[in-house]
N, C-alpha and C positions, 0 to 999 in steps of 0.2 A: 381633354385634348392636350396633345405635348406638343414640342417643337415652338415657335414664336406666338403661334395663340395660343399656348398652356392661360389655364383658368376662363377662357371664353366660349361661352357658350353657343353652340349651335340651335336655332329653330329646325322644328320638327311636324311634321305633320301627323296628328294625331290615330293616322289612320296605316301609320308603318310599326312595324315591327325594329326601332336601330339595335344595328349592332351595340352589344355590352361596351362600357368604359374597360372593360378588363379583357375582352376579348380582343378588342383594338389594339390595348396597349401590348398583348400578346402578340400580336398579327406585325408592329411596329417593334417589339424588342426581337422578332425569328428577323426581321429584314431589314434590321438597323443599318449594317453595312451598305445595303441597293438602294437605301432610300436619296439618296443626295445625288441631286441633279438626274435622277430616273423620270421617265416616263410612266406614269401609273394609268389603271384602267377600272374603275368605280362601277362593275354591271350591278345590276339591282339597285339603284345609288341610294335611294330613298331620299333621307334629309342631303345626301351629299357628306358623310362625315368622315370615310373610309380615306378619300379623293383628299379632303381640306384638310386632313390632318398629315398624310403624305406633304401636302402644299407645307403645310406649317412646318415640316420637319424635313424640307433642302428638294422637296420633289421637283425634278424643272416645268413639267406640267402634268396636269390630269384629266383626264377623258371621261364625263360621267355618263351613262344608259341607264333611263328608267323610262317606261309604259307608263306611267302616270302621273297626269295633269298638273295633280295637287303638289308632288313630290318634287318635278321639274320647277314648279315655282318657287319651291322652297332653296332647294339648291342654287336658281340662279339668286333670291335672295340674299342666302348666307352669302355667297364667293363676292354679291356688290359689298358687303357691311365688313369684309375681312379684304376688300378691294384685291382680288385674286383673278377676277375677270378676265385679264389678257394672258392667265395663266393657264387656261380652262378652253374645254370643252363641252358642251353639253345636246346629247343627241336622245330625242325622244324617240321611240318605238320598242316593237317587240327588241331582245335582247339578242336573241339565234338572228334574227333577221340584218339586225345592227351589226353584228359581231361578222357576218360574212361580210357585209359590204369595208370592214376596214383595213387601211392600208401602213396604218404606222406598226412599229416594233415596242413593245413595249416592256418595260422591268420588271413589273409589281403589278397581277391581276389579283382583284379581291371579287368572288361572286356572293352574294347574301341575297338570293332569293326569297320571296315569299314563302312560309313552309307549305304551305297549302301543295307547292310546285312537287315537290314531294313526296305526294299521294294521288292528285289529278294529272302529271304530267313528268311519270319518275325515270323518264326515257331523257326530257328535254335536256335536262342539266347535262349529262353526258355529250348531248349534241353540240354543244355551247363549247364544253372543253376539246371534243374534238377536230370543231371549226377552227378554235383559234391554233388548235397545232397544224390543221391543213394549211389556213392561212399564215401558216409564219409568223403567227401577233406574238409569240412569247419568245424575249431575247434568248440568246443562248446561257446565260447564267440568270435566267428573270425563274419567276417561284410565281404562284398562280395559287392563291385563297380561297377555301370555300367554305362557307359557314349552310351547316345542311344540323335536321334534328336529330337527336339521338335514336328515336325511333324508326329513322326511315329505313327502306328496304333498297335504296338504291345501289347499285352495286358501283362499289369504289373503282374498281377496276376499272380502267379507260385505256384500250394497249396503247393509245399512243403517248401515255405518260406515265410516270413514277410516282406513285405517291408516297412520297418520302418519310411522312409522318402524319400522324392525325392526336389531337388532343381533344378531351373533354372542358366542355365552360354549362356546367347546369346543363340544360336540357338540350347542348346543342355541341355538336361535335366539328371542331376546325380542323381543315383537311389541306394539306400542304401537296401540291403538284411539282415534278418540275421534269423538263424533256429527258426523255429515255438515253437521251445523247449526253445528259449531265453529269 
């Protein structure tokens, strides 16, 4: 983790997939400049790491969605032991279902879905990025992360976005978004 928790460890729930320490830190050197004092948005949140490491490095708050139990406890855990609480959000449910009902703006979306979502459900992701462009959730100079596997068949294309860039980390390909107006 970089930013003011550099060397602290997050808990994790053993039953998530986290994002890579190298994939993060990629995900944190494309948006070093947005990171300070941005509003970030943690879908898939898992342990919370995407969201706390933003915190850690000038985010003014972050937003976390995750569907599960275990993972939600984990999250509010870590943001008590790194005392981020009043910095945070945290909204349990499906992710498409969450992501319509929200009304902030936000600089820095990271999704890292299940890969599983990927093979049982290779429509949903797409739905997710084009909620948040119906809903106006992604600032005018905000950038929107996806971490999806290299094998999937989903098709990158979303018209209502640019994808800017995509790079390879091992078995998993990170996909850079950002409004067609950017």
């Amino acid at each position: 983790m970089g930013g003011f928790l550099k060397g602290r460890a997050l808990k994790a729930p053993k039953s998530i997939r986290p994002a890579s320490s190298m994939l993060r830190q990629a995900v944190f050197n494309i948006c070093q400049n947005l990171v300070e004092n941005s509003n970030f948005l943690d879908i898939f949140a898992g342990s919370g790491a995407m969201g706390i490491e933003a915190l850690s490095r000038g985010a003014e708050f972050a937003t976390f969605i995750d569907n599960g139990k275990e993972s939600i406890n984990f999250i509010i855990k870590n943001l008590e032991s790194f005392n981020l609480q009043n910095h945070s959000k945290i909204i349990f449910g499906d992710a498409l279902q969450k992501v319509e009902k929200l009304k902030n703006i936000f600089d820095i979306i990271t999704i890292d879905p299940p890969f599983i979502f990927f093979e049982s459900k290779p429509g949903y992701i797409n739905d997710i990025l084009n909620k948040i462009v119906d809903n106006k959730l992604l600032s005018t100079s905000g950038i929107i992360f996806l971490e999806e596997p290299s094998y999937s068949k989903r098709d990158t294309i979303v018209p209502s976005l640019f994808l800017k860039d995509t790079r390879r980390f091992g078995g998993s390909l990170l996909h850079q978004y950002v409004t067609k107006n950017t």
